[in-house]
Structure formats: structure tokens, C-alpha cells
ROTOR-170067 format. One line per 2 residues: number of its first residue (from 0); for each residue x, y, z of N, C-alpha, C. Coordinates in steps of 0.2 Angstrom, whole numbers. Example, Ala and Ser with C-alpha at 12.3 -4.5 7.8 and 13.67 -1.06 7.14 Angstrom:
0> 66:-28:39:62:-22:39:66:-16:39 | 64:-11:35:68:-5:36:64:0:39
//
This chain:
0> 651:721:611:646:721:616:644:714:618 | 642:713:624:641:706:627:637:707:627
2> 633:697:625:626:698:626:624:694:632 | 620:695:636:617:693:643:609:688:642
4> 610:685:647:602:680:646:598:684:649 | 593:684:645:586:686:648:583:683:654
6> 583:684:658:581:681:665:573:681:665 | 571:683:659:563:682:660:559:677:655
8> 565:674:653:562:668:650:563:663:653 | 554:660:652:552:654:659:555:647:655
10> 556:646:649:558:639:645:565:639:644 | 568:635:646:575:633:645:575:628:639
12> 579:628:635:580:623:628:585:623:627 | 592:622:631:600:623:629:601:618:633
14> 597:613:635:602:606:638:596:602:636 | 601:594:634:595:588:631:590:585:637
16> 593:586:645:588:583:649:582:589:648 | 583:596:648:578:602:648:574:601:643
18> 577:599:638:573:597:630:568:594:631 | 569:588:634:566:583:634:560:582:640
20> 562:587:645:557:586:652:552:593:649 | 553:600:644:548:603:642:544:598:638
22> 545:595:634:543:592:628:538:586:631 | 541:583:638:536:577:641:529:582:645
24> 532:586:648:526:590:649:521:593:647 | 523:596:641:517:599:637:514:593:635
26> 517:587:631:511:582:628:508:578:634 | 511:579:641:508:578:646:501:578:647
28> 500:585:643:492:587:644:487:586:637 | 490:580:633:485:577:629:478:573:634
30> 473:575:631:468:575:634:465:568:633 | 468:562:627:467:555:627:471:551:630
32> 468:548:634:474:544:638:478:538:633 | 477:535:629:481:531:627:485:534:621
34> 482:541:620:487:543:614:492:549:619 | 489:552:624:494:553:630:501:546:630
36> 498:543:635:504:536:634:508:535:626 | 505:533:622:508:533:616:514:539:614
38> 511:544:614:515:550:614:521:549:620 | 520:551:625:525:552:631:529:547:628
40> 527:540:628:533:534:627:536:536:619 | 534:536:615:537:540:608:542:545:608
42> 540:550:612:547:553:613:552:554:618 | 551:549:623:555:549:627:560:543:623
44> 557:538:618:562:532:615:566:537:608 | 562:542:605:565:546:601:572:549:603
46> 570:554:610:574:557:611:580:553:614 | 579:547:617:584:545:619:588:540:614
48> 583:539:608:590:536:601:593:543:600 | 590:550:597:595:554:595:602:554:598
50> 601:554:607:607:555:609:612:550:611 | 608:543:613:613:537:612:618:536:604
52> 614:536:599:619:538:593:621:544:592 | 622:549:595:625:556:594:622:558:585
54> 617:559:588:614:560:578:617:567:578 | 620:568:570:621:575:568:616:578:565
56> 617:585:563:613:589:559:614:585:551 | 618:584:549:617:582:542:613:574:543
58> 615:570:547:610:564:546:604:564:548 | 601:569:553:595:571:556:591:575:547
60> 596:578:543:593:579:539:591:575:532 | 596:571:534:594:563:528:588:560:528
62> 588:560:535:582:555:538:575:561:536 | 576:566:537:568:572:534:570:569:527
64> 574:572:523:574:569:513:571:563:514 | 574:558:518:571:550:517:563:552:515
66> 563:553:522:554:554:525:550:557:519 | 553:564:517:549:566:510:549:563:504
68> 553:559:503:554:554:498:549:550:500 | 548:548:504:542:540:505:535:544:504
70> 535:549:506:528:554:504:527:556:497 | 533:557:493:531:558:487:531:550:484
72> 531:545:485:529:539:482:525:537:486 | 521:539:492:512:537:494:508:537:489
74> 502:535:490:497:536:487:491:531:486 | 486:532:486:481:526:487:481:519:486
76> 485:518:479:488:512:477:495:509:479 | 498:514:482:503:511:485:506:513:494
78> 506:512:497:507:513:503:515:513:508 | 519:519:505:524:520:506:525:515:512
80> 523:519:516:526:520:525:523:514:528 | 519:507:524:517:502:527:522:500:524
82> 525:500:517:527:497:515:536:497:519 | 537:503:521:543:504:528:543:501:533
84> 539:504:537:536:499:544:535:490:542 | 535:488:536:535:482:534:542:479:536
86> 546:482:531:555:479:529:559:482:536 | 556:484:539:559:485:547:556:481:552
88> 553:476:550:549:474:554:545:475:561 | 544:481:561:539:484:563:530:482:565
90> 527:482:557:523:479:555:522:472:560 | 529:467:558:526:461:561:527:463:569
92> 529:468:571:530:465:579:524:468:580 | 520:474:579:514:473:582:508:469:581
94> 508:467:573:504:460:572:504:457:579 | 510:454:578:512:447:585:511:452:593
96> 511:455:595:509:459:602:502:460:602 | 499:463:595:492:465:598:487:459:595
98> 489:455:590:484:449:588:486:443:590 | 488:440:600:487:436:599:480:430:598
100> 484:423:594:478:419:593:480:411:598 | 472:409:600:473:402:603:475:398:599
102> 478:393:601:480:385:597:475:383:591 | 475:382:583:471:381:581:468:385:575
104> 467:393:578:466:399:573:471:401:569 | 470:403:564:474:405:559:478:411:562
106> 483:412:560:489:416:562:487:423:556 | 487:430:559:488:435:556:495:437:554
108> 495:442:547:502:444:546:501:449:542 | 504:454:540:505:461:537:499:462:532
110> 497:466:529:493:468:524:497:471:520 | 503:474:519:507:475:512:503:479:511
112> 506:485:505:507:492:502:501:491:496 | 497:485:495:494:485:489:488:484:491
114> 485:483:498:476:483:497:473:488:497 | 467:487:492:462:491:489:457:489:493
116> 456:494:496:446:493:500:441:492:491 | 437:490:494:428:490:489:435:486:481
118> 434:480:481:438:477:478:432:475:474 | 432:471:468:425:470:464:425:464:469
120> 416:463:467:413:457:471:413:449:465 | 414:446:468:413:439:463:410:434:466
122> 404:429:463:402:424:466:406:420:466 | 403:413:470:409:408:473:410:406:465
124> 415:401:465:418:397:459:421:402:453 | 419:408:454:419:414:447:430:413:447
126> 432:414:441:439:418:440:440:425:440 | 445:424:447:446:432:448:451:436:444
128> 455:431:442:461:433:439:461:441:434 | 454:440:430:453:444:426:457:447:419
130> 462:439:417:467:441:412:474:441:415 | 474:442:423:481:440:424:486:435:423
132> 492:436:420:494:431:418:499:424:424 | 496:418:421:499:412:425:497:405:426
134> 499:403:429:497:395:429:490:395:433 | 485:392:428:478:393:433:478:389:441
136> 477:392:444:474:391:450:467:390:455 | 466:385:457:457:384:460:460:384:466
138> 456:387:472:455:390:479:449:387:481 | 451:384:487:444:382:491:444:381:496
140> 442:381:502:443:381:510:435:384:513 | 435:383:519:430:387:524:430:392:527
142> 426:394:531:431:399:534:425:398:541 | 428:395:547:426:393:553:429:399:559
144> 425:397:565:426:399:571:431:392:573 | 434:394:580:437:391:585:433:383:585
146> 428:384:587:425:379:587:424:373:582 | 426:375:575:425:372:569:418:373:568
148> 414:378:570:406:379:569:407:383:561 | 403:383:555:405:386:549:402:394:550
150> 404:397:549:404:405:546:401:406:539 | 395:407:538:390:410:533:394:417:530
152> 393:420:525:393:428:522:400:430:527 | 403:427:527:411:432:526:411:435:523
154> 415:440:523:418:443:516:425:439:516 | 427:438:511:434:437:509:438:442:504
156> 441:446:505:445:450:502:452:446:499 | 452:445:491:459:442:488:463:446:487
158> 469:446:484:474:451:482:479:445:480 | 484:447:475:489:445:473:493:446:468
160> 500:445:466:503:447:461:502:442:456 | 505:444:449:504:438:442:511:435:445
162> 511:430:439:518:428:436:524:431:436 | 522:439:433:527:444:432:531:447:440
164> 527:446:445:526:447:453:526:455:451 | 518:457:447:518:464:449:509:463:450
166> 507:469:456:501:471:457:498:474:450 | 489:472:452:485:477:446:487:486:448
168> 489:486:453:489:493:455:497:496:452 | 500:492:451:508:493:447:507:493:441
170> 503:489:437:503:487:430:500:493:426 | 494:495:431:489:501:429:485:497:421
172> 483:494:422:477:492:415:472:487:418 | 470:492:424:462:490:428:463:485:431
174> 459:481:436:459:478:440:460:472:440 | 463:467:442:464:458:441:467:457:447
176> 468:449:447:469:447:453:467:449:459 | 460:452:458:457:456:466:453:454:464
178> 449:453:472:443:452:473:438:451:478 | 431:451:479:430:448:484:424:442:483
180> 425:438:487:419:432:486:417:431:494 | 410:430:496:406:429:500:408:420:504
182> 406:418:510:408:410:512:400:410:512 | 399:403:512:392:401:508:388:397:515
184> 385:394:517:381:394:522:384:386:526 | 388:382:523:393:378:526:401:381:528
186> 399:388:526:407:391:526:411:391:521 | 411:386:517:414:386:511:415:393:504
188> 420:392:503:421:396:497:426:392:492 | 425:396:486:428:394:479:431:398:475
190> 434:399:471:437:404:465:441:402:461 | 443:405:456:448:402:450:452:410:452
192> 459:406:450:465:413:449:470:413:447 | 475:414:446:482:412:446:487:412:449
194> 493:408:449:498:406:455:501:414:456 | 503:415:461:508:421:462:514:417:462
196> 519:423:461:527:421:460:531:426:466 | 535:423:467:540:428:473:543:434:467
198> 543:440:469:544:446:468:547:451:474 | 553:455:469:556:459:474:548:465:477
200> 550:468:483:547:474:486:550:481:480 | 546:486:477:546:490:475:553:493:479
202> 557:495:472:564:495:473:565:504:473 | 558:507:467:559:513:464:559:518:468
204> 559:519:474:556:524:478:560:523:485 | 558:525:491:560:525:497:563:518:501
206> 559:513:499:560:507:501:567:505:497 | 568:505:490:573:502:487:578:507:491
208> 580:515:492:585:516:494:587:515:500 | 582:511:505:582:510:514:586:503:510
210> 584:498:507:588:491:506:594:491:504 | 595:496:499:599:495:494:605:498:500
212> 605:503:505:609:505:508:611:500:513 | 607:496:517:607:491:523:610:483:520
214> 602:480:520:602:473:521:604:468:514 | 602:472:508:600:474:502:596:466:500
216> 591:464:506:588:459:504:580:462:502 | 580:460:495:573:463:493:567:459:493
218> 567:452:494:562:449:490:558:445:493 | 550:446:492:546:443:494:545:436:493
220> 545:430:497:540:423:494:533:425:489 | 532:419:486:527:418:482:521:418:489
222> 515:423:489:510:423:493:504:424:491 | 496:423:491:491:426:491:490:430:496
224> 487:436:497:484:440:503:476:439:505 | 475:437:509:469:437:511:465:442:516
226> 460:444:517:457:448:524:452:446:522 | 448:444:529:443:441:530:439:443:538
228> 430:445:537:427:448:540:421:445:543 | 418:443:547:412:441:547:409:445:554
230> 402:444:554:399:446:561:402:444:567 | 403:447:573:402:444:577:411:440:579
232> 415:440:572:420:435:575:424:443:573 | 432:441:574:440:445:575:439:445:566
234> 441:451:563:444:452:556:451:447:557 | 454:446:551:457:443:551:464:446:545
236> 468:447:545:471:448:540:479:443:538 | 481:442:534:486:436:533:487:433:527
238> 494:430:525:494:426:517:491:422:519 | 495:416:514:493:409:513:500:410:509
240> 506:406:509:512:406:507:513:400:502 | 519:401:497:516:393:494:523:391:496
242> 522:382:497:527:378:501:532:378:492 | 537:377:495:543:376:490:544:386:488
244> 542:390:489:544:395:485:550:401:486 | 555:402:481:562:405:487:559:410:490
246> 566:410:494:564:417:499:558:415:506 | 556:410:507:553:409:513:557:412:519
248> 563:407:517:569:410:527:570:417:524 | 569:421:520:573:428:519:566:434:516
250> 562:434:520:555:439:516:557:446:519 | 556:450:514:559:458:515:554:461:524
252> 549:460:521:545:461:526:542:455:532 | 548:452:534:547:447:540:541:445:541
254> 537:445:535:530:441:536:529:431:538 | 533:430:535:530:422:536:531:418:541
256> 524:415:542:524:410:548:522:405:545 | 528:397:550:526:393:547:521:391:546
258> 514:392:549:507:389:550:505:393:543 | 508:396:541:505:400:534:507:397:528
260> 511:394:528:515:391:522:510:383:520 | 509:382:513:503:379:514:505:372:505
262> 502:370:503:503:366:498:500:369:492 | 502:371:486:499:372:479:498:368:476
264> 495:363:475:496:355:472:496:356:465 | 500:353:464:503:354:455:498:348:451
266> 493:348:445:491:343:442:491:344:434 | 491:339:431:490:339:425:484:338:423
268> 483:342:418:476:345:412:472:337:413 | 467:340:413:461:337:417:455:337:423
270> 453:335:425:446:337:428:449:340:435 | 447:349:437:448:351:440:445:350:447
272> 444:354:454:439:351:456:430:351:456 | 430:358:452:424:360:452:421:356:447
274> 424:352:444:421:348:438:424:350:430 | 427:356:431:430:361:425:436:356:421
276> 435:355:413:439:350:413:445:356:408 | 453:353:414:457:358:411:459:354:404
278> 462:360:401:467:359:394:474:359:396 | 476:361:403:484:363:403:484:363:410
280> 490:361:412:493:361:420:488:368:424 | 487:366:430:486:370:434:487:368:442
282> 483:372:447:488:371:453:480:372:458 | 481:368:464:475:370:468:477:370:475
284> 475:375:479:474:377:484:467:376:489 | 468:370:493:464:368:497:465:371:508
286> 461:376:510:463:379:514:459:383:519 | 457:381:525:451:382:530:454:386:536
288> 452:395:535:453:400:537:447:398:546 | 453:398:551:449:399:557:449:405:560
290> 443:409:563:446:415:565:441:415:573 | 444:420:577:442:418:583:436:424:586
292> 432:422:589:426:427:590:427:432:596 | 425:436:595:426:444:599:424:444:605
294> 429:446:611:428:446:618:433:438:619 | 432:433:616:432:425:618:440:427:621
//
């Protein structure tokens, strides 16, 4: 017996231009304009990689197991799908499109798969590290407007890896190397902490089998994480890079700008700058966060 088309069905779905002009029409009628636009350009770029690469059924199915792989490794402490849009460099293009900064202000860059909101509070000059192991380290800078005018009660949010280049949220034996400390009424701030070390990008889960298949460059430079908050000025998000560290020209996730790469000064055991008299090598970071006021 032959079978006949029903002449009463008003959707056509058997050709990739019909595909694509039902599918632009209905999200046509999102009722947000910017998430209207957002949507329509999303799958209009979709639908037109599917069909420039002739994607099949089995790779179209790869790419769902990927996706649910990156989902079953999410989770509070770790952030799969940043930490994707990271190593595809994603992340940084919309950094650099939607935060530009004038001559002068400190350059934003990726937040990475490891910040933790409501981090503990510490007063200025306190040690964050909390037991983290490595060469100590003293932190101090400002944190100014454009102007060089000083910035009172920032918030400062720290993050960073040990020696080992693993997160407290990897390690799981409570909190270190986090923090936050307030800038003081010249804008200054201070801390005690440890050097971070360059560390590959967690391999064990979605991202190691996206690298391992591709580029197979895993590894981050040596970086502190910073975010930083105040009334009235641009949040700010960004490292602070340490100069000499490998992997600068090769960061899994295309974060680094030269303006970010900065000097750890290497000294021997002795009077630190706080006055603190060391017993053993340590390293200081001198560094004056500019961020730029809202509207300006």
C-alpha cells in the first residue's frame, strides 16, 4: 500500500532551509528583545555549522555524551562548562568584546572553574594561605579609580592554587588559599599567602577528553585570581601572572595579557615588608589594581 502526505499538515520539516525558517519564527516571538536577538543569531550560526560540516547522526551523538559528561562533572566547586568555554576560547572573546578598558585600567580576564562566592573574610596583612603548601608570599598594591583617586572598602576576592597546582576545592580538606580582604581608606591592601605554581587544567572529566582529542595543550601559567568590587566603580575580574612562569605563550584557556604578567620578587630570609622578620626565602608581590567607574 502507498503511503500519501497529509495535505493537512501546516509544518513542513523535511528540508534544512524549512527547518530553519519554522525554528527562526517561533523563537521570533520571544518576548525579550536581547534574548530574542541572542536566540535567533544562535541558531541561525548552529544550524548553519551543522550543515557546512555535513554533521552525522553518530557525531551529533558524540557531541550530546560529551555535553552529559561535562554535566555529570559540574558542580559548585567545580564549573564544567566554564571551564569549556574557557579552553575554546570563548570565555576570552567575550571578556575582550564586552569589557573594554581605557589606557591605564587594569585588563579583565576569565574567572576559571574554581570561584567560590562568600569566601572567608580576613583583615589586611592576615595569612590567607591557611596551611597551603609553598614559598611564602606578601601581596600589597591599591586598588584606584582611572584617575588614580584611592578606592576605600573594596572588596577583594583572592583564589589560587599551592605548589601542588591544586585548588582547596580539589584537595577537599576545607578552605585555603581563599579569601577576602577589604582596601583600606588610602586604597591599600595587604596579605600573606603562597606562590602559586603553573598546573595542568583538570584532565579527569570533560575537558581532559575535549584536549586530549584536539590540541592536547593542558597547562596553565603560574597565576593568582583576583575579583574586585567597589561602590560606584566596574567590578573587575582578572589574574595577576607570575613573570618567568612556563606556559605563558601556551595557557589552556587563552587568558593571558601582557599587562597582567607581573614581577614575584624573589628574597632571602629576612625582614619582610610588613616588618615580619622571615626565616626562609620568600616572594613579594607589589601591585595597583585600577578599575574604571560606571557610565564613565
Amino acid at each position: 500500500m502507498s503511503m500519501q502526505a497529509h495535505t493537512d499538515v501546516k509544518y513542513v520539516y523535511d528540508h534544512e532551509d524549512l527547518i530553519l525558517q519554522e525554528v527562526l519564527a517561533r523563537y521570533q516571538l520571544t518576548a525579550d528583545p536581547r534574548l530574542r536577538e541572542i536566540m535567533l543569531s544562535l541558531i541561525r550560526h548552529l544550524h548553519s555549522f551543522a550543515r557546512e560540516v555535513k554533521l552525522t547522526w553518530p557525531e551529533w551523538e558524540r557531541g550530546m555524551a560529551f555535553l552529559s559528561k561535562a554535566a555529570e562533572w559540574n558542580s559548585p566547586q567545580r564549573n564544567e562548562f566554564i571551564a569549556l568555554s574557557d579552553v575554546i576560547g570563548l570565555t576570552m572573546q567575550v571578556v575582550a568584546a564586552s569589557q573594554p578598558k581605557p589606557p591605564g585600567a587594569t585588563l579583565p580576564t576569565l574567572i576559571g572553574p574554581f570561584f567560590v562566592p562568600a569566601a572567608p573574610t580576613f583583615k589586611n596583612g592576615t595569612d590567607i594561605s591557611n596551611g597551603a603548601s609553598g614559598e611564602p608570599l606578601h601581596v600589597s598594591g591599591r586598588v584606584l579609580d582611572t584617575q588614580k583617586r584611592p578606592v576605600a572598602d573594596a572588596l577583594i576576592d583572592v583564589w589560587q592554587s599551592d605548589d601542588r597546582g591544586l585548588y582547596d576545592v580539589q584537595d577537599e580538606k576545607g578552605v585555603w588559599g581563599r579569601g577576602r580582604v577589604k582596601s583600606q581608606s588610602d586604597g591599600g591592601f595587604t596579605f600573606w599567602s603562597v606562590m602559586p605554581t603553573a598546573y595542568p587544567a583538570p584532565n579527569d572529566g570533560a575537558i581532559g577528553e575535549l584536549i586530549e582529542s584536539t590540541t592536547r595543550r593542558l597547562w596553565r601559567p603560574a597565576h593568582l585570581h583576583f575579583s574586585i568590587s567597589a561602590s560606584g566603580l566596574d567590578s573587575l575580574v582578572t589574574h595577576i601572572f607570575v613573570h618567568g612562569s612556563k606556559y605563558l605563550d601556551e595557557d589552556v584557556a587563552f587568558g593571558v595579557r601582557p599587562a597582567l604578567v607581573a614581577d614575584f620578587v624573589a628574597h632571602e630570609p629576612g625582614r619582610a615588608p610588613d616588618g615580619k622578620i622571615m626565616d626562609r626565602s620568600f616572594r613579594t608581590l607589589d601591585y595597583d589594581f585600577i578599575l574604571t567607574r560606571k557610565g564613565a
